[in-house]
OpenMM code with the backbone's topology and positions (N, CA, C; nanometers):
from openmm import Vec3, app, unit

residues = "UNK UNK UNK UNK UNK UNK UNK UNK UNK UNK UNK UNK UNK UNK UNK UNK UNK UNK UNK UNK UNK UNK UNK UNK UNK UNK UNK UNK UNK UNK UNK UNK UNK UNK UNK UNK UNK UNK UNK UNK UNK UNK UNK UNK UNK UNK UNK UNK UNK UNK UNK UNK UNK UNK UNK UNK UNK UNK UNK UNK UNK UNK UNK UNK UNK UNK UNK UNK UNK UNK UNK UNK UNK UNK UNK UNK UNK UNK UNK UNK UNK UNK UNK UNK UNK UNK UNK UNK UNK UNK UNK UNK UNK UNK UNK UNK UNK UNK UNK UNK UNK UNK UNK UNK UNK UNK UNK UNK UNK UNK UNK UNK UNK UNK UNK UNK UNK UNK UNK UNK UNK UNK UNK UNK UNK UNK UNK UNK UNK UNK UNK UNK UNK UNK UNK UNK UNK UNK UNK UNK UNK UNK UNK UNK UNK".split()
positions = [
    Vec3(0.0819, -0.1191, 0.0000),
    Vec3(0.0000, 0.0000, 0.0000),
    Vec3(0.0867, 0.1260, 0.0000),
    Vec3(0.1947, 0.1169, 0.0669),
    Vec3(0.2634, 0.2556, 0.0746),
    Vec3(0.3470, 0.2534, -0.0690),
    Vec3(0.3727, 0.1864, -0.1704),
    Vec3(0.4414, 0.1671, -0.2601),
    Vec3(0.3134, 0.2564, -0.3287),
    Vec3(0.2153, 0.2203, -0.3635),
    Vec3(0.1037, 0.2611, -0.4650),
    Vec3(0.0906, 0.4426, -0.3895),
    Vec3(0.0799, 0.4871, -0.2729),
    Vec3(0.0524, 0.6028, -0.1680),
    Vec3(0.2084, 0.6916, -0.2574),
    Vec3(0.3130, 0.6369, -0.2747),
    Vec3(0.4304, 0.6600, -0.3191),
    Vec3(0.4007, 0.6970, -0.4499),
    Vec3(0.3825, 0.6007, -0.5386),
    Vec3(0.3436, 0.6629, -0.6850),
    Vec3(0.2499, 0.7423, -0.6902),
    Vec3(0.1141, 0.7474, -0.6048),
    Vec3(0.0300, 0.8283, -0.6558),
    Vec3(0.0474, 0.9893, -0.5982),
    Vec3(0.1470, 0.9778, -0.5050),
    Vec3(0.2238, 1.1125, -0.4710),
    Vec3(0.2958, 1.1668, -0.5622),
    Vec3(0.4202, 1.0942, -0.6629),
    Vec3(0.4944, 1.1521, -0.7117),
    Vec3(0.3603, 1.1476, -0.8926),
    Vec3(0.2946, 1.1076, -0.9034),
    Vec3(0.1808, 1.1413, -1.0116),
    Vec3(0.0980, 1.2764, -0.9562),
    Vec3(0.0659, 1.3088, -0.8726),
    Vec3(-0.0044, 1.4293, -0.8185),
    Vec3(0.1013, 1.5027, -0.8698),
    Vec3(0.2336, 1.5250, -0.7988),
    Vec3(0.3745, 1.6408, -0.8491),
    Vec3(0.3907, 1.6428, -0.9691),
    Vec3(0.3836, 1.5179, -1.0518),
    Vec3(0.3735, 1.5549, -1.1495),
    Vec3(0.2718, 1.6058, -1.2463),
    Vec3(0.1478, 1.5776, -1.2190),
    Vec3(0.0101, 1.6643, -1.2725),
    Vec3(0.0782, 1.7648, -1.2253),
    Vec3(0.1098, 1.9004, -1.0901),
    Vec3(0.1129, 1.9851, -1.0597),
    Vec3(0.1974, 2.0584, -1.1522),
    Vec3(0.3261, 1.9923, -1.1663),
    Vec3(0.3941, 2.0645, -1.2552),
    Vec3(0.3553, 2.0731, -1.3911),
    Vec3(0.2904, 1.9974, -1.4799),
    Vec3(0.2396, 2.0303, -1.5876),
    Vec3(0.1591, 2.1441, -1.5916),
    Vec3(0.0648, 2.1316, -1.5286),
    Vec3(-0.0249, 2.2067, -1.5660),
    Vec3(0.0006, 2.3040, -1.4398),
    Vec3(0.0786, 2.4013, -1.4061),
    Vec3(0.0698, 2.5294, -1.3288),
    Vec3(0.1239, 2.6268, -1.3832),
    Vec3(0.1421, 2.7314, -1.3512),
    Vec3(0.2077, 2.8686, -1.4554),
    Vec3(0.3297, 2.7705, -1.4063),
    Vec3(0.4328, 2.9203, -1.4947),
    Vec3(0.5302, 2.8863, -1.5073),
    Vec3(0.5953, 2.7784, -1.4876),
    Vec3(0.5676, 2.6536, -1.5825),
    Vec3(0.6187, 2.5104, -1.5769),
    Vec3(0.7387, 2.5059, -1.5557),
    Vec3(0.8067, 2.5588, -1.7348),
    Vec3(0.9289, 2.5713, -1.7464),
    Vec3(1.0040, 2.6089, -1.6775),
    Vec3(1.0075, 2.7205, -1.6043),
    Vec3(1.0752, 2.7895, -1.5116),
    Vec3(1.1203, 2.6415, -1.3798),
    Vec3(0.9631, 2.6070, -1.3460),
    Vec3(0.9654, 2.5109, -1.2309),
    Vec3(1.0535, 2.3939, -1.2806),
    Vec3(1.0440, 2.3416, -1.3789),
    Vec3(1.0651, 2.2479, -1.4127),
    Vec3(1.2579, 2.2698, -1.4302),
    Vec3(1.2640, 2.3986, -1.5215),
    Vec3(1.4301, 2.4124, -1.5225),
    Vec3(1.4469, 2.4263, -1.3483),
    Vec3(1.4173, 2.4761, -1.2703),
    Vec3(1.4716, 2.4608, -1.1478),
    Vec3(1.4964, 2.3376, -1.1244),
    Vec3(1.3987, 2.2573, -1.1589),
    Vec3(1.3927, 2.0991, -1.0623),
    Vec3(1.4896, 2.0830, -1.1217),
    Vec3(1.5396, 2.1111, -1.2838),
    Vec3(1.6388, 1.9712, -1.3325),
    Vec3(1.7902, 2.0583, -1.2838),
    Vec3(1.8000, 2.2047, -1.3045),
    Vec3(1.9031, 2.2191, -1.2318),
    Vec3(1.9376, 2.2263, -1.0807),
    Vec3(1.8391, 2.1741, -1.0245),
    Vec3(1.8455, 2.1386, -0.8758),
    Vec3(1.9783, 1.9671, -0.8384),
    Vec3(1.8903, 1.8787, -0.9077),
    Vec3(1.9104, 1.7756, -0.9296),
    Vec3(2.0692, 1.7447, -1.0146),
    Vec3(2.0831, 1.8019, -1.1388),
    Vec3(2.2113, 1.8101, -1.1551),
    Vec3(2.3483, 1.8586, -1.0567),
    Vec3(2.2909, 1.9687, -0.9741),
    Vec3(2.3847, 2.0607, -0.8903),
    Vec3(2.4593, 1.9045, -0.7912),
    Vec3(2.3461, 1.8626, -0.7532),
    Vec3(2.3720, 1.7487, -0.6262),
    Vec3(2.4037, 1.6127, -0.6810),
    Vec3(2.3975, 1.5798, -0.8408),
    Vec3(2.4205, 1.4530, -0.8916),
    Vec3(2.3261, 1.3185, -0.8072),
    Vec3(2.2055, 1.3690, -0.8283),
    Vec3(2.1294, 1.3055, -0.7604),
    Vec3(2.0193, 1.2255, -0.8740),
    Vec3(2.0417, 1.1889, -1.0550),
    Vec3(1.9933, 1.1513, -1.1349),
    Vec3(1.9957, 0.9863, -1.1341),
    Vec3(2.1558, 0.9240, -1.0969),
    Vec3(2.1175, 0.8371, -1.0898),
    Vec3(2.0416, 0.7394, -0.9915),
    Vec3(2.0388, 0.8347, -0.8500),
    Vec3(1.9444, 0.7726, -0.7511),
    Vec3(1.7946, 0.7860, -0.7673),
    Vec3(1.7471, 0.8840, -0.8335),
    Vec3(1.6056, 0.9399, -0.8977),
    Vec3(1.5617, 0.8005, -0.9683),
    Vec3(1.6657, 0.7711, -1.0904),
    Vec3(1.6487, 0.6738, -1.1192),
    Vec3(1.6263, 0.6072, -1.0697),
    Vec3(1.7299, 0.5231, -1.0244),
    Vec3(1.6710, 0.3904, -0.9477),
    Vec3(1.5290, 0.3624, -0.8499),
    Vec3(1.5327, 0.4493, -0.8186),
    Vec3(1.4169, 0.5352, -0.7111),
    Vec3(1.2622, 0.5013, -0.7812),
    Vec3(1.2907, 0.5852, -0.9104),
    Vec3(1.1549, 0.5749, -0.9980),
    Vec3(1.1335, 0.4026, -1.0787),
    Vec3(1.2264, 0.3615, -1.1002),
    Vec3(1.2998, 0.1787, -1.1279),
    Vec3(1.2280, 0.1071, -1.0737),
    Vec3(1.2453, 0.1437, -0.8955),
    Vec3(1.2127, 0.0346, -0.8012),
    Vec3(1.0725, 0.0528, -0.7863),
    Vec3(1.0173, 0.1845, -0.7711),
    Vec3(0.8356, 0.2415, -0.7453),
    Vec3(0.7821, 0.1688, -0.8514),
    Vec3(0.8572, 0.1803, -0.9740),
    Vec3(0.7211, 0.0926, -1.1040),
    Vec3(0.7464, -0.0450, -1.1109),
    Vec3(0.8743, -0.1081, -1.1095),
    Vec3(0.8879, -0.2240, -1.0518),
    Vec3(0.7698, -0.2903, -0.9306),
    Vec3(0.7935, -0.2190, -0.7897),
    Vec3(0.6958, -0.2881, -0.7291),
    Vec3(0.5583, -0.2535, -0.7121),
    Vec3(0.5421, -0.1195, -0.7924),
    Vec3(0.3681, -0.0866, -0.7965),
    Vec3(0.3278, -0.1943, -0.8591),
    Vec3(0.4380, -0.2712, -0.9837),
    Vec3(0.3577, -0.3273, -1.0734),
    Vec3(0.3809, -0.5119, -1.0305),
    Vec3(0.4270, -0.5571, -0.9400),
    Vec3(0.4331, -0.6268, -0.8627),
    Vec3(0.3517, -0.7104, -0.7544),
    Vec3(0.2788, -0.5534, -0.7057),
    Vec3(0.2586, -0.5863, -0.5876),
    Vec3(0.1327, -0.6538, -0.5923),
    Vec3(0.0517, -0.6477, -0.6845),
    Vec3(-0.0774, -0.7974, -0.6866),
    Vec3(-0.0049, -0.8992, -0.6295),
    Vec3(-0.1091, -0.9810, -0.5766),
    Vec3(-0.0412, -1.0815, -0.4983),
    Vec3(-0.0348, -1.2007, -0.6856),
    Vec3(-0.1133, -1.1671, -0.7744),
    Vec3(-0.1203, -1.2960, -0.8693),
    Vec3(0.0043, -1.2570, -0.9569),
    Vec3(0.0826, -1.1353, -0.9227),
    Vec3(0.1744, -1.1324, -1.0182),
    Vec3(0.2937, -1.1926, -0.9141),
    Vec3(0.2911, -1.2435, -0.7483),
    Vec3(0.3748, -1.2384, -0.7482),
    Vec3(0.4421, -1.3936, -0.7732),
    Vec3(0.3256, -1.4425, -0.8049),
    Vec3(0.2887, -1.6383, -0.8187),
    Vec3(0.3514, -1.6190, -0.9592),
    Vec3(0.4340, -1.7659, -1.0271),
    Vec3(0.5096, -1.7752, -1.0983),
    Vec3(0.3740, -1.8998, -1.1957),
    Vec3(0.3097, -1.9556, -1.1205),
    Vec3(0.2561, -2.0678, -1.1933),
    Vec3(0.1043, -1.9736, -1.2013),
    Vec3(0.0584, -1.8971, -1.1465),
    Vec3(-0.0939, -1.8652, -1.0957),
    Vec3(-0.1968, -1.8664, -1.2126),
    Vec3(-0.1288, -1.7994, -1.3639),
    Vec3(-0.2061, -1.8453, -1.4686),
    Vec3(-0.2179, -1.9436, -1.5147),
    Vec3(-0.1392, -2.0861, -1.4710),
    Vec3(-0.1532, -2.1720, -1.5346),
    Vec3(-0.2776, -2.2594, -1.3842),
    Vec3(-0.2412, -2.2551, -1.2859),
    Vec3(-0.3337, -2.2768, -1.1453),
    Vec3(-0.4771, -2.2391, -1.2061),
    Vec3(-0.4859, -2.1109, -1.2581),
    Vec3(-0.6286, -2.0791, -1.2968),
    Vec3(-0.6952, -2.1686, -1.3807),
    Vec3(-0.6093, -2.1797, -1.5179),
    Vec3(-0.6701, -2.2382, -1.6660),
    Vec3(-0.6888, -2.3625, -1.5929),
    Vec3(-0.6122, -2.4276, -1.5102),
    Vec3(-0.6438, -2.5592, -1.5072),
    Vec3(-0.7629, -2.5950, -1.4163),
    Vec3(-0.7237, -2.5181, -1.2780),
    Vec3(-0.8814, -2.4806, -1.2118),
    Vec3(-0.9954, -2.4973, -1.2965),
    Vec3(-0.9724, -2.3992, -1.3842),
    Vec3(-1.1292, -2.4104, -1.4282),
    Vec3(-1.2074, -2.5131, -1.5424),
    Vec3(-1.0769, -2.5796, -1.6023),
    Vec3(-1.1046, -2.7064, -1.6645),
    Vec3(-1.1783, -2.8036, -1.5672),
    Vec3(-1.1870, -2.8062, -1.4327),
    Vec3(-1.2215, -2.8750, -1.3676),
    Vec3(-1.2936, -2.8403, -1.2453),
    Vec3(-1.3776, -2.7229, -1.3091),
    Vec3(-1.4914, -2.6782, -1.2004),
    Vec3(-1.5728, -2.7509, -1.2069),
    Vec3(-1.6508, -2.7656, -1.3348),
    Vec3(-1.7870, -2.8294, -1.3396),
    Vec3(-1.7794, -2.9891, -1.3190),
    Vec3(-1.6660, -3.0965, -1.2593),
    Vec3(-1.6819, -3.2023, -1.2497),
    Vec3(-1.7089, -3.2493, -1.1187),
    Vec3(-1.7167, -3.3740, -1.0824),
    Vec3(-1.7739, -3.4035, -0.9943),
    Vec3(-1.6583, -3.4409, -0.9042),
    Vec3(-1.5126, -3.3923, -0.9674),
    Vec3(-1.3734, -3.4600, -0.8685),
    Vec3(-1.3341, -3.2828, -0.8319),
    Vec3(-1.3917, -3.1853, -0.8601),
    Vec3(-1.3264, -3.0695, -0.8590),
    Vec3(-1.3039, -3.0147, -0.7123),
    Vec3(-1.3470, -3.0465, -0.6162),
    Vec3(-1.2336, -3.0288, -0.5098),
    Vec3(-1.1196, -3.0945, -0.4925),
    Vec3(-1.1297, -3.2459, -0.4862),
    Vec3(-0.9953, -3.2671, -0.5260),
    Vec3(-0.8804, -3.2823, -0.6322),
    Vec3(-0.9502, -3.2486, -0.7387),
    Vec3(-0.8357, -3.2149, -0.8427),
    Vec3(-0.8052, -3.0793, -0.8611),
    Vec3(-0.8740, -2.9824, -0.7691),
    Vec3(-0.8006, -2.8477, -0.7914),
    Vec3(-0.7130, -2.8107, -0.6347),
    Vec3(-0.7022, -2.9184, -0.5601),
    Vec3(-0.6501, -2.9347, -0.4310),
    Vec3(-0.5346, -2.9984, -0.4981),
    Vec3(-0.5027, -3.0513, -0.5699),
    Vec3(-0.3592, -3.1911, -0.6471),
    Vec3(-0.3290, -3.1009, -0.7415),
    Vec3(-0.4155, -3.0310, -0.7806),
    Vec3(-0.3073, -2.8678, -0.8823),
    Vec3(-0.3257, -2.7643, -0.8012),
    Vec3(-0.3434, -2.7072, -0.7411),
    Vec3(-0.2486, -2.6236, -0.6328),
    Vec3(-0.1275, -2.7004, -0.5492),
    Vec3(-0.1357, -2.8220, -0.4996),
    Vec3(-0.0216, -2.8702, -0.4439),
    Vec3(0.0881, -2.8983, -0.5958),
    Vec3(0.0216, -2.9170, -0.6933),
    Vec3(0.1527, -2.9825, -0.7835),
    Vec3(0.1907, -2.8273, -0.7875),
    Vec3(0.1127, -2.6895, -0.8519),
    Vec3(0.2028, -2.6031, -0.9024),
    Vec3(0.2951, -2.5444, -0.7464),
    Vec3(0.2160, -2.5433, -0.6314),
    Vec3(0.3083, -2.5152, -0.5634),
    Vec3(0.4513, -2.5750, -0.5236),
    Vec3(0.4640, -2.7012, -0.5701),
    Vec3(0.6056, -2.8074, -0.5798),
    Vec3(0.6544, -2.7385, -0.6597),
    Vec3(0.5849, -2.7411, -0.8021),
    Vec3(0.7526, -2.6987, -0.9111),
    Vec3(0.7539, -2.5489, -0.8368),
    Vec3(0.6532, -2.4826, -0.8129),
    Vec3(0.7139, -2.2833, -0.7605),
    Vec3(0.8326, -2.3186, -0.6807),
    Vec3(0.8360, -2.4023, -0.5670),
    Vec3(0.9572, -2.4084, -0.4863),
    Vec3(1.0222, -2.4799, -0.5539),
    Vec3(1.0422, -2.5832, -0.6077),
    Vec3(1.1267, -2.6001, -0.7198),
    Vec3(1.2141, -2.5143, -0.7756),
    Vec3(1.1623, -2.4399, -0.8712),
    Vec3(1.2203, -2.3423, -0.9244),
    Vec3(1.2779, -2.2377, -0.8619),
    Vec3(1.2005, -2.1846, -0.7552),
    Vec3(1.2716, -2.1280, -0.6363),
    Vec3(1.4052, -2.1441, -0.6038),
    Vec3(1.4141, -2.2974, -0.5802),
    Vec3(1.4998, -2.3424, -0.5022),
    Vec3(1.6390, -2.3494, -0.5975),
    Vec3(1.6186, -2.3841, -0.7588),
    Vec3(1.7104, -2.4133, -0.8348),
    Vec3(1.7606, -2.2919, -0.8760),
    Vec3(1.6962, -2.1579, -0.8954),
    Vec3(1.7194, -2.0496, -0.8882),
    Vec3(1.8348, -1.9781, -0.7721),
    Vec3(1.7984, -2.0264, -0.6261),
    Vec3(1.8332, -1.9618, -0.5317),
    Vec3(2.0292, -2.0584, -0.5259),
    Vec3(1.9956, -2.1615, -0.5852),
    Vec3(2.0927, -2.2896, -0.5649),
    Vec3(2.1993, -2.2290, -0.7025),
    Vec3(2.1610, -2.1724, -0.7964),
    Vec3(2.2648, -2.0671, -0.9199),
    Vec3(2.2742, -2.0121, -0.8583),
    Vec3(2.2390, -1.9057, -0.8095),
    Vec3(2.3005, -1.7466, -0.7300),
    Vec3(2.3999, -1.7796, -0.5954),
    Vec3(2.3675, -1.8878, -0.5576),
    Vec3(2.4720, -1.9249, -0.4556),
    Vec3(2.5884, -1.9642, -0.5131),
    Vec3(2.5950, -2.0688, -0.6428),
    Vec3(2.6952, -2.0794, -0.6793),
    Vec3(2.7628, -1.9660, -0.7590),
    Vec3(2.6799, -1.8642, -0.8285),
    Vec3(2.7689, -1.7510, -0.8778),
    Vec3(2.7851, -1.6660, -0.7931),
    Vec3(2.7934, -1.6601, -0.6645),
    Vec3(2.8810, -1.5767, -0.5332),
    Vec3(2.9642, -1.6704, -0.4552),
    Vec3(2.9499, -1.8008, -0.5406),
    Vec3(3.0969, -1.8523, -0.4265),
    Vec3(3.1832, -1.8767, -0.5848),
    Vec3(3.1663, -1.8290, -0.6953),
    Vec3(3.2532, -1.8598, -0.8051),
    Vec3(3.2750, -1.7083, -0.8018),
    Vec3(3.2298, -1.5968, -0.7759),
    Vec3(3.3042, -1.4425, -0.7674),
    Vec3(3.3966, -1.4523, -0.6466),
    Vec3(3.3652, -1.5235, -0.5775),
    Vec3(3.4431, -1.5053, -0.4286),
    Vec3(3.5829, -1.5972, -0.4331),
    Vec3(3.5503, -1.6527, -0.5651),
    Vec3(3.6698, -1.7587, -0.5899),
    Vec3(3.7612, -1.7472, -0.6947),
    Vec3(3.6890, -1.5890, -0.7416),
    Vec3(3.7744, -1.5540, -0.8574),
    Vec3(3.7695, -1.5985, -1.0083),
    Vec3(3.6536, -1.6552, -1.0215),
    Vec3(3.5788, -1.7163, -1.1565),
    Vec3(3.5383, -1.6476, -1.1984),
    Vec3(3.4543, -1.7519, -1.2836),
    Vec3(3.3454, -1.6875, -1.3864),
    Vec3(3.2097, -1.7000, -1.2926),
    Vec3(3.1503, -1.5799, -1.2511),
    Vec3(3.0725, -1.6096, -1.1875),
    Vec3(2.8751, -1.5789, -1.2629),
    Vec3(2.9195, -1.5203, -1.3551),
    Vec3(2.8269, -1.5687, -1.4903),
    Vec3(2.7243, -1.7046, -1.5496),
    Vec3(2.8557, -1.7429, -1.5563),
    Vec3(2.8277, -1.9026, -1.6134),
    Vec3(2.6881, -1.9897, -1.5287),
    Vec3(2.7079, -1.9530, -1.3687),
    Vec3(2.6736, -2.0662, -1.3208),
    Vec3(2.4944, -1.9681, -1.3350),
    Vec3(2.5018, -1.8791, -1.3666),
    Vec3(2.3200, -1.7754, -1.3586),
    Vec3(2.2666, -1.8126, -1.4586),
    Vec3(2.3472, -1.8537, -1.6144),
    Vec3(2.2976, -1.8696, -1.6997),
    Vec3(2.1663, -1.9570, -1.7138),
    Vec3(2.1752, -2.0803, -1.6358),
    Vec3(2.0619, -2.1325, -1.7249),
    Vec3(1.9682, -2.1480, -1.6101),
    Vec3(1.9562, -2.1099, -1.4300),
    Vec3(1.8427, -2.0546, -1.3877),
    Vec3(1.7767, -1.9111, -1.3848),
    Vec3(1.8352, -1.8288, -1.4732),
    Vec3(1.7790, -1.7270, -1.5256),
    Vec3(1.7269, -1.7223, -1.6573),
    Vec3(1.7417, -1.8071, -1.7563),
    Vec3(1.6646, -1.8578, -1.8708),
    Vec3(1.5691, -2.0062, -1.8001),
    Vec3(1.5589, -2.0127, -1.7045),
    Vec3(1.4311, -2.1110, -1.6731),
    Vec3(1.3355, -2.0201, -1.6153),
    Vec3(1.3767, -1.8988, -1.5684),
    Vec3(1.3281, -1.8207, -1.5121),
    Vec3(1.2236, -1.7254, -1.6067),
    Vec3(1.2982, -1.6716, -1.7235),
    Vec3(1.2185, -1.6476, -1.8059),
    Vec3(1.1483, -1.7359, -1.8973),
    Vec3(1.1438, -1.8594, -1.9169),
    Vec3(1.1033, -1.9435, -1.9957),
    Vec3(0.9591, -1.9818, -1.9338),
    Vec3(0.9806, -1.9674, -1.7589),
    Vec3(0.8338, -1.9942, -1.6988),
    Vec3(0.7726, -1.8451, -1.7085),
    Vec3(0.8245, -1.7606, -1.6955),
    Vec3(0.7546, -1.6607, -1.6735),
    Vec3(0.6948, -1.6238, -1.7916),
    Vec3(0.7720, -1.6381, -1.9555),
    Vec3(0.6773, -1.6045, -2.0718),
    Vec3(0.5815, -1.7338, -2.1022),
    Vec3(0.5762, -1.8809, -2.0413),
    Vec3(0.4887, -2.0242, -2.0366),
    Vec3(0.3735, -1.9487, -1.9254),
    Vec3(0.3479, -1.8809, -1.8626),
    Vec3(0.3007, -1.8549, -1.6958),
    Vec3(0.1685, -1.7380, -1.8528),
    Vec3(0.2636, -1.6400, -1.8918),
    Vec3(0.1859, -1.5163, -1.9519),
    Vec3(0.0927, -1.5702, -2.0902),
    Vec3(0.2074, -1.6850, -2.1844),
    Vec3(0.1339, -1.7719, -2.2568),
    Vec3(-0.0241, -1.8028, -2.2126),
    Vec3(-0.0009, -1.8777, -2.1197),
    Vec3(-0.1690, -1.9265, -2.0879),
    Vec3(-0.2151, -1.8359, -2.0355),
    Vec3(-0.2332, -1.7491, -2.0361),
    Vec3(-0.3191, -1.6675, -1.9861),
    Vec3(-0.3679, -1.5860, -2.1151),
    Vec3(-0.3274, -1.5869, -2.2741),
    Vec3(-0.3463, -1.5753, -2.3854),
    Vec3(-0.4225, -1.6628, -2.4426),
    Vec3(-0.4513, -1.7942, -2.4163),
    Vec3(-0.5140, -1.9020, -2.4271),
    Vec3(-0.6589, -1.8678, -2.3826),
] * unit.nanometer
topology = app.Topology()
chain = topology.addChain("A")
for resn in residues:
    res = topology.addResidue(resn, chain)
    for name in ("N", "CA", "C"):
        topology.addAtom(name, app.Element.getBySymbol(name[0]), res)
């Protein structure tokens, strides 16, 4: 909530400055404010992280399987097993989520003990960060379906 309270603060400042007299004026202040103190690339990141987790913060974006949990859910509302077959797909997608979790978290460990060892610490991210996106554009897929 305070993430969204955050954006819709710095969206108010920015309606304000558009549309008030003297924009330009306001506006050259702000940017030579900001240059004076070299404070652009923290702005950045700043504004990075606010749309990052405004756009996050649904709880269904933060589920890796949740569109595929749905489609299958609902293949199996109208039957007569549908509590327990949508009880055996929430437990299956929640296995592979920690799954993947886990194989994810199990690369990043090894590419900080291969930087700490003076490697290539690259190598070892490569292919749980392409499983990573491979579920996440399979996850957006079905939900196109």
């Amino acid at each position: 909530m305070e993430v969204l309270s955050v954006s819709l603060w710095g969206f108010l400042l920015l309606v304000y400055l558009v549309f008030s007299r003297h924009t330009n004026k306001k506006i050259f202040r702000l940017q030579t404010w900001v240059s004076k103190y070299g404070l652009m690339p923290l702005l950045t990141a700043l504004l990075a992280g606010i749309y990052l987790f405004d756009s996050l913060i649904l709880p269904s974006h933060a589920l890796f399987f949740d569109n595929v949990r749905t489609k299958i859910n609902g293949m199996f509302t109208g039957t007569t097993y549908a509590g327990t077959a949508i009880d055996a797909v929430n437990l299956a997608t929640s296995a592979m989520e920690a799954l993947m979790l886990g194989y994810i978290l199990y690369g990043v460990v090894k590419a900080i003990q291969a930087g700490r060892d003076d490697e290539d610490w690259k190598q070892p991210l490569k292919l749980p960060l392409l499983v990573l996106f491979a579920v996440s554009a399979g996850d957006l897929s079905i939900s196109l379906l």
